[in-house]
Structures are given as C-alpha cells and as structure tokens.
C-alpha positions as CSV (number, residue, x, y, z in Angstrom):
1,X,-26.9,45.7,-11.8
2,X,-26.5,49.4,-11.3
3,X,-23.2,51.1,-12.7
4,X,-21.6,51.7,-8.8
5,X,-21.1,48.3,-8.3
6,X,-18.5,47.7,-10.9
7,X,-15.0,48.5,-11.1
8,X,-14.1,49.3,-15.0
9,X,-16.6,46.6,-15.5
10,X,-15.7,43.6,-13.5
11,X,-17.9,41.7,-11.3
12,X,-17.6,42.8,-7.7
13,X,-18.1,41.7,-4.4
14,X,-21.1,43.8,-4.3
15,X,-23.0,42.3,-6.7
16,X,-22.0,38.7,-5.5
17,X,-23.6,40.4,-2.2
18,X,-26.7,41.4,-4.0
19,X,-27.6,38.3,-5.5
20,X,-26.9,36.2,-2.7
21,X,-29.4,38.5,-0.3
22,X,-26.6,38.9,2.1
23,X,-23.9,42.0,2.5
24,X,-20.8,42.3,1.0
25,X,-18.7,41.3,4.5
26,X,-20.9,37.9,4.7
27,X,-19.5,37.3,1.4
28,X,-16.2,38.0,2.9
29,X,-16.5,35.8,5.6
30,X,-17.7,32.9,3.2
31,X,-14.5,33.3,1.1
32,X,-12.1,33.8,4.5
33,X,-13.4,31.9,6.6
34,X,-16.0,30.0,5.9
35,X,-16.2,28.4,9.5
36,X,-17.9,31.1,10.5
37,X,-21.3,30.8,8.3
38,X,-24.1,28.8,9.0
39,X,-24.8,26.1,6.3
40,X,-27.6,27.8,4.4
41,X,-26.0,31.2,3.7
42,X,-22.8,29.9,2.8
43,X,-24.8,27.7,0.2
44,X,-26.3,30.8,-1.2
45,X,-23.3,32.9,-1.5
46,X,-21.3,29.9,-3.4
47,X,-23.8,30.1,-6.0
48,X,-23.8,33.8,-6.0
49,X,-19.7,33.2,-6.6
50,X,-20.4,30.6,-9.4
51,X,-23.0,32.4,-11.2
52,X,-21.4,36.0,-11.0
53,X,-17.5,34.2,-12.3
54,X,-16.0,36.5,-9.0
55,X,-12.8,35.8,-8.5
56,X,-11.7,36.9,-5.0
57,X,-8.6,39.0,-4.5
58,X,-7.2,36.6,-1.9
59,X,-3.9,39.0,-1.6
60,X,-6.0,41.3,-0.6
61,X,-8.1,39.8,2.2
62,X,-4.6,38.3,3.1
63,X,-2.5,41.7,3.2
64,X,-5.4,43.4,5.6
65,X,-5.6,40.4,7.7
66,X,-2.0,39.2,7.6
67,X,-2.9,35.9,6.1
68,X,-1.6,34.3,2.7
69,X,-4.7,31.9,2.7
70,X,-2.0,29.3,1.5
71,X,-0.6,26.2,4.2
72,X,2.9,24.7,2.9
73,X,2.5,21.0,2.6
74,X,6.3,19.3,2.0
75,X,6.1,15.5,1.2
76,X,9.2,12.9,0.8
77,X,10.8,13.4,-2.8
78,X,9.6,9.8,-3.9
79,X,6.6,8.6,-2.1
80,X,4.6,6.1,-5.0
81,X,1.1,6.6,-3.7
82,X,1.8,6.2,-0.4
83,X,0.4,9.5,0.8
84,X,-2.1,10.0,-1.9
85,X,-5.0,9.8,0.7
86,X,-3.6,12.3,3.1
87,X,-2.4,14.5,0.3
88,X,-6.0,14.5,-1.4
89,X,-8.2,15.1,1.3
90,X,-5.9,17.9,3.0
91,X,-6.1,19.7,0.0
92,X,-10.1,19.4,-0.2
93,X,-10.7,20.1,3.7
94,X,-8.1,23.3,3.6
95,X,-10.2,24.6,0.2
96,X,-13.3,24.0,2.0
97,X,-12.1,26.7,4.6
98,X,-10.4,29.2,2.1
99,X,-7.3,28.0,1.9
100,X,-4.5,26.7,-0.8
101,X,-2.0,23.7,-0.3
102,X,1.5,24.4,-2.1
103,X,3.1,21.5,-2.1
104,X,7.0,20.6,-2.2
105,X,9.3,18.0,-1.9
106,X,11.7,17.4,1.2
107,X,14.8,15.9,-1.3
108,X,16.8,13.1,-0.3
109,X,19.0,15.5,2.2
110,X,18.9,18.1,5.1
111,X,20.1,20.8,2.5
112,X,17.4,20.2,-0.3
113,X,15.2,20.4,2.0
114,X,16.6,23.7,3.8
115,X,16.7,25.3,0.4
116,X,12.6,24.7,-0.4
117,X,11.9,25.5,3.0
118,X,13.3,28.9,2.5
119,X,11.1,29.5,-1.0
120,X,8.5,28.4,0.8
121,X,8.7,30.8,3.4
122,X,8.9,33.7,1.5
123,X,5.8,33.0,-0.2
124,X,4.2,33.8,3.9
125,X,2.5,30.8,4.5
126,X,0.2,30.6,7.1
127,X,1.5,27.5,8.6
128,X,4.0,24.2,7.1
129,X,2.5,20.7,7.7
130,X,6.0,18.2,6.5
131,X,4.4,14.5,6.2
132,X,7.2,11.4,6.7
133,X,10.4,14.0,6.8
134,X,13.3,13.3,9.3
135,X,14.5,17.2,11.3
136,X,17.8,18.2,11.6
137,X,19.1,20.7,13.9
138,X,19.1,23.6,11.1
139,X,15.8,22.5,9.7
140,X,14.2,22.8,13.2
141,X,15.6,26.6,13.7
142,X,14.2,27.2,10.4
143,X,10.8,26.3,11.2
144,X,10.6,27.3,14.9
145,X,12.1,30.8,13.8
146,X,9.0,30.8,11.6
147,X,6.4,31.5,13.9
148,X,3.8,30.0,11.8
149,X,1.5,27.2,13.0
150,X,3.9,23.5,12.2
151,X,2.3,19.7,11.5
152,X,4.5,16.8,11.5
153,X,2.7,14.2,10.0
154,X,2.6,10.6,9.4
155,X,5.2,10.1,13.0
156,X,5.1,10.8,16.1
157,X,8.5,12.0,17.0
158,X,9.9,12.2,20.6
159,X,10.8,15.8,20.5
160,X,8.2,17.1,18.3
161,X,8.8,20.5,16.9
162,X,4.8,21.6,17.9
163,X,1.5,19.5,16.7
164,X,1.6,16.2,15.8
165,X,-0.9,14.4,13.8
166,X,0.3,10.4,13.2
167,X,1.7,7.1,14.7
168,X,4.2,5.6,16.1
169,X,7.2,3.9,13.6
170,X,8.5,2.5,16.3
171,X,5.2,0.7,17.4
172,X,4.4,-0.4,14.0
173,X,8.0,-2.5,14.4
174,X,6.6,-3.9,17.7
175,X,3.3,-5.0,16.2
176,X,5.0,-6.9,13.0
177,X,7.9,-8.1,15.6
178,X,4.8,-9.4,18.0
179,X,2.9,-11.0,14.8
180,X,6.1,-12.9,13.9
181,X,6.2,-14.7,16.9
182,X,2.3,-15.6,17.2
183,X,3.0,-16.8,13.5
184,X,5.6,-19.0,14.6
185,X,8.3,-17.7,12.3
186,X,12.4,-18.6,13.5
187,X,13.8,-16.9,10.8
188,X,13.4,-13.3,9.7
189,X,15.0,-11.5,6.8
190,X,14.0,-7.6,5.9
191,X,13.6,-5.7,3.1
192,X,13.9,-2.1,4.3
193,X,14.3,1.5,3.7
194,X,16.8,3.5,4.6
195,X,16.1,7.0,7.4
196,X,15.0,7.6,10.1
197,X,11.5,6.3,10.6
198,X,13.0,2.8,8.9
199,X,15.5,2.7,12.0
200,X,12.6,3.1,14.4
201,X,10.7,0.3,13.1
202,X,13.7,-1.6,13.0
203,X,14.6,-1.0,16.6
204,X,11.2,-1.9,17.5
205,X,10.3,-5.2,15.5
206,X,14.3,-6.1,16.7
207,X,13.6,-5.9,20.3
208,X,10.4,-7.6,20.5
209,X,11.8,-10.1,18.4
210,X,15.3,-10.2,21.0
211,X,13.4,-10.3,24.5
212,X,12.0,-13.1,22.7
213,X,15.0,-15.4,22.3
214,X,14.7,-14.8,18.6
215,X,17.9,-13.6,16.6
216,X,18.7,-10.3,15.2
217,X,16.9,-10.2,11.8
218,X,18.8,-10.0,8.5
219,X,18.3,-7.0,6.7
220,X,18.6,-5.5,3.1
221,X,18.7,-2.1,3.1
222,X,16.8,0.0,-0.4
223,X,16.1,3.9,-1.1
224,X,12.9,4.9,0.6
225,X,10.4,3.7,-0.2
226,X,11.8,0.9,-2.0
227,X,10.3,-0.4,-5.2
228,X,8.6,-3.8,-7.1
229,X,11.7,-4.9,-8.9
230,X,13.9,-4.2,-5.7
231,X,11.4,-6.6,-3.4
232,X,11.2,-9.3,-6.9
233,X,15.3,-9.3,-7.2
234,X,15.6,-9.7,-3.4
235,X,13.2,-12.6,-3.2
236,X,15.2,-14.3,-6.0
237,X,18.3,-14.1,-4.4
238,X,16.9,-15.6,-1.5
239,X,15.4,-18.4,-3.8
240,X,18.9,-19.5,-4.5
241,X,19.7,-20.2,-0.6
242,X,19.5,-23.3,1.2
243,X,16.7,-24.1,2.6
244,X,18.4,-24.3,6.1
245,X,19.8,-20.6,5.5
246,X,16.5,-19.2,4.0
247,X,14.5,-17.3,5.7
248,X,10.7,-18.4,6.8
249,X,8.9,-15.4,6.8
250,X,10.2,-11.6,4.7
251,X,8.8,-8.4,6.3
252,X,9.3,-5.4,3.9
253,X,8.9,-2.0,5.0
254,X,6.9,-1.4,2.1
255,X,4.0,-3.0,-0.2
256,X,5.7,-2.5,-3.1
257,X,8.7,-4.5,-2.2
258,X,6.6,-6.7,-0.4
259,X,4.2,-7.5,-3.9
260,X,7.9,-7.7,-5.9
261,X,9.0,-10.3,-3.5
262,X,5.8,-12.4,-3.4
263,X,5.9,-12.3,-7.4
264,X,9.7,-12.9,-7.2
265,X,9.1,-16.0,-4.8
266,X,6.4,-17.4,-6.5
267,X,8.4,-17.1,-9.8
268,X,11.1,-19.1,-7.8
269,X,8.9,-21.8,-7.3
270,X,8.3,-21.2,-3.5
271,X,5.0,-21.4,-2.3
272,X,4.1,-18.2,0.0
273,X,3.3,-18.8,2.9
274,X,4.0,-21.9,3.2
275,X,7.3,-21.8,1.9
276,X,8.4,-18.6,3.4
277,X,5.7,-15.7,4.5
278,X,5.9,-11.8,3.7
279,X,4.4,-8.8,4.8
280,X,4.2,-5.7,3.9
281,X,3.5,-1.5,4.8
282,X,1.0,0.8,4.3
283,X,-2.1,-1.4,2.6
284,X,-2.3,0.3,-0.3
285,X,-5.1,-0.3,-3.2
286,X,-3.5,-3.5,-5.0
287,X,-2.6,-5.4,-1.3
288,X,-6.0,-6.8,-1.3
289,X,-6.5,-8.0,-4.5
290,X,-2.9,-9.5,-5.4
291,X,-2.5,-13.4,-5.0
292,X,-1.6,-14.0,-2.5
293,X,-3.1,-11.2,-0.5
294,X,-0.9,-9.4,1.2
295,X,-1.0,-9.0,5.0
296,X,0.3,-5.6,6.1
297,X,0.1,-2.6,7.9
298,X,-2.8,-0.1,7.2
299,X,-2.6,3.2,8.0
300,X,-6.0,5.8,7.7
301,X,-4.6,8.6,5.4
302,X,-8.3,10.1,5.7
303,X,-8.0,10.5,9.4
304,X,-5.0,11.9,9.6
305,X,-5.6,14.5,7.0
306,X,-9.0,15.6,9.0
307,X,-6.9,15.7,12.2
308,X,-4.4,17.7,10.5
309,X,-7.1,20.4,9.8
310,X,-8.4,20.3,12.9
311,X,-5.5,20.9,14.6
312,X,-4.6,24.0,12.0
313,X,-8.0,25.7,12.4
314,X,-7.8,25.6,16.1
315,X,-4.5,26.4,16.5
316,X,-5.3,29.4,13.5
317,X,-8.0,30.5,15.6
318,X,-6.0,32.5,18.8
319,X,-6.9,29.7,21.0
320,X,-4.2,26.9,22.6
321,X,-4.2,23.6,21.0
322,X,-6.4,21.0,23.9
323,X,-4.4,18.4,22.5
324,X,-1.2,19.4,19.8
325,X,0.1,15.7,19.7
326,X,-2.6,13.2,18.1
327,X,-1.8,9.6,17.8
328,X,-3.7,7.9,15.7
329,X,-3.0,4.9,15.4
330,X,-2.3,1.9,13.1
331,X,-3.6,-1.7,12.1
332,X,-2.3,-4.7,11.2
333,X,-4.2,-6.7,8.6
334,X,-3.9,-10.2,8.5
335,X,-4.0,-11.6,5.1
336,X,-3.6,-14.7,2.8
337,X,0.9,-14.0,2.8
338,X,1.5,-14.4,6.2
C-alpha cells in the first residue's frame, strides 16, 4: 500500500477502502450506519475491517455528526436472568447497526437512579432505553429534558414518557386471576414483589378474582424479584397451617420463588398440585424441566429487544414514530404445577 494512505503508520480508512473495492465514505457508511448498505458491499468491507485490524475512530464520526454511537440501556439492580434475552439480543442488533449498549443499574430508589442517569448523560448518549424501572416525577424531567430518543421497556405504562416497547403488568394479573378461577381454586395466597409493576399485577389478578365472588388474596410481600429460598421458606410456613386455612393454589410473581416453593412444598410432604397448585413469572430456562413443571407466564425477551431497535432506528432516522407504543404481548403456559 502506497506511503499516502497511512498516518505515522497506522492502518487507515483508505486502505480498508482499497481492499474492499469501494471508497473511503462507503466504508463510512458501513461503520455508521450500516442500514444504508446493501448486503454484499457491507460483506466486503467487514472483511476489509477484519483483515486490515482498522479500528474506527467512533468519536470522530460521532463529533461531526453529533452522535456518540452509544444507546444507554439501565436495568433493575437485581434482575437473576430475568432479562438476559432482551439484554443479549439488544446488544447484538444495536452492534449490528454501529452502535454500543452501556449498561447501568436503576438501584433500589428514585435517587440512585437520578444519580446514574446523570453519568450517563454526560457520556451524550444517543438515546436511554430503562427495562422494568418505575418513573418518578424528577426522573421524568431528567429524561424528557434530555431530548434524546427514550424506550420504556418490559411495561406499558399509562403515561408513558415516549416509545414503549412491552406488556401490560396489569393484564398479566388478569390472566393468572382468570386461570385461577377456570382451575377451580377458592383459596389464593401470593408470593410477591414489592413496586410498582407488582401492584399492577396485584390490582389486576385482585379484581378479576373480586367480580368473581372470590376473596381478596393473601399476600407475602419479598424484594424484587424475590428469590429460591424466599419461595422454599414461604411454602414451609404454609405447610404448618391447617388444612382448612391453607391455601389451594400459590401464584408467585416470580419463577424463582415459585421453584423454592414447589421444592419447599414437596419437602413438606404436600403433593403439588394436588395438594395445593403454584405458578409462576417469566418462564425462564429451568420452568420446563423442574418436577413438577411449572406453569407460568412467558414473556418473548427476543421480540421485544427487536422491537426496541426498531423503534430506535426509526425514531433515529428524522422521521415520526408510525406506532411509539408497542404491546406485545404475553402468554400463559399451562404446565404440570397448576
């Protein structure tokens, strides 16, 4: 490669250009935005990149076109897997376009919070996706005072702050409340989290389960989003009740408390279901294969990762958003507990 297209020796985005065929602003466009390439050219400029070792100055390409290249992703504090999915392929789909997930945690209060938002910020993301985080007033300032491109995911709040990519908490109680009563359960006890999206579950499964003739449920109340020893020590404790005050059927709000309590119950010497049901949130990978299976509600992390993309790019793009709030949906999966 001749001498003028090298800086002090480095590999440059000219001779990335030369070896792919293409010129140097093609090579640009593959690392920027890669949306914009057919297919075949951006499969010969990749190898161009591997092959040459370029490394793109993405600050840069960012400074002249007033992008960081980098999205803001902030997660619960503790989440156990339970966004793993979304998380993964977010972070795969956003590379595939040029751009980098940070990642932070959304603390167990309105402050913590508040203070990563700020670092966040001042790193200039080009837009904040928060997945399963409750809004306070100062947090909502924050982020519309932003002006950058916002995803709430894993919800679908009433007064959302702009695009929405998720489900309905409240719906979900509905559809356990609903599955209760075509079980034939009298007697529900939960094992719940704490927040926000816990109370709209709770309001929902309550109602369906009150315009019903069917009592208030009884509730224990854990940290989100509750744990295997939490659910096994509950179910214990409801071991050593009568069986005219236990409870026939235990919905958890999520899988891990719902496996701890089917191992707890079982360990009791309770048969499930017959004894007493359970159910659980969020199917993850060990709901299938546990004995008794464990019937819960699933929830397609891929999807909602791709939707949150989509609704980025498009909204990234200059052009209004055909549809900001997505719902996507939920399933319940009837199982072997209950």
């Amino acid at each position: 490669m001749s001498g003028d297209a090298r800086t002090n020796g480095k590999i440059t985005i000219i001779d990335v250009a030369r070896m792919a065929g293409v010129s140097p602003s093609t090579v640009s466009r593959v690392i920027n935005s890669p949306d914009l390439v057919n297919s075949e050219t951006r499969k010969k400029v990749k190898k161009a990149l591997d092959d040459t070792g370029f490394v793109p100055n993405l600050l840069a390409g960012g400074l002249s076109s007033k992008r960081s290249r980098t999205v803001a992703l902030f997660i619960p504090s503790v989440a156990f897997g339970l966004f793993d999915t979304t998380i993964r392929v977010l972070v795969q789909e956003m590379a595939a376009r040029g751009y980098q997930v940070l990642m932070g945690f959304g603390g167990r209060s309105d402050e913590e919070f508040n203070r990563s938002l700020v670092m966040a910020l001042a790193r200039q993301p080009d837009a904040i996706i928060t997945i399963g985080l409750a809004y306070y007033p100062e947090t909502r300032k924050r982020l519309l005072d932003a002006g950058i491109p916002i995803v709430q995911a894993w919800e679908r709040p009433k007064n959302p702050v702009e695009m929405v990519a998720g489900f309905s908490h409240e719906e979900v109680g509905e559809a356990l409340g609903e599955h209760a009563l075509r079980m034939g359960y009298k007697r529900i006890h939960l094992l719940w989290n704490a927040g926000a999206k816990g109370s709209l579950m709770r309001f929902g499964l309550s109602r369906i389960l009150l315009e019903n003739g069917m009592p208030e449920p009884s509730i224990e109340i854990f940290p989100f989003p509750g744990n295997f020893m939490q659910g096994k020590n509950a179910m214990k404790g409801i071991a050593r009740l009568g069986e005219d005050k236990r409870p026939d059927c235990v919905i958890c709000a999520s899988d891990w408390l719902a496996h701890g309590a089917i191992v707890g119950g079982l360990g009791a010497g309770m048969k499930i279901p017959e004894d007493i049901a359970v159910t659980g949130f969020g199917d993850l990978d060990f709901a299938e294969g546990i004995e008794p299976s464990l019937t819960t509600i699933r929830i397609d992390g891929e999807k909602i990762a791709c939707q949150i993309v989509e609704l980025l790019m498009e909204r990234m793009s200059g052009k209004p958003v055909r549809q900001p709030i997505v719902d996507l949906g939920f399933e319940l999966i009837q199982r072997q507990s209950g």
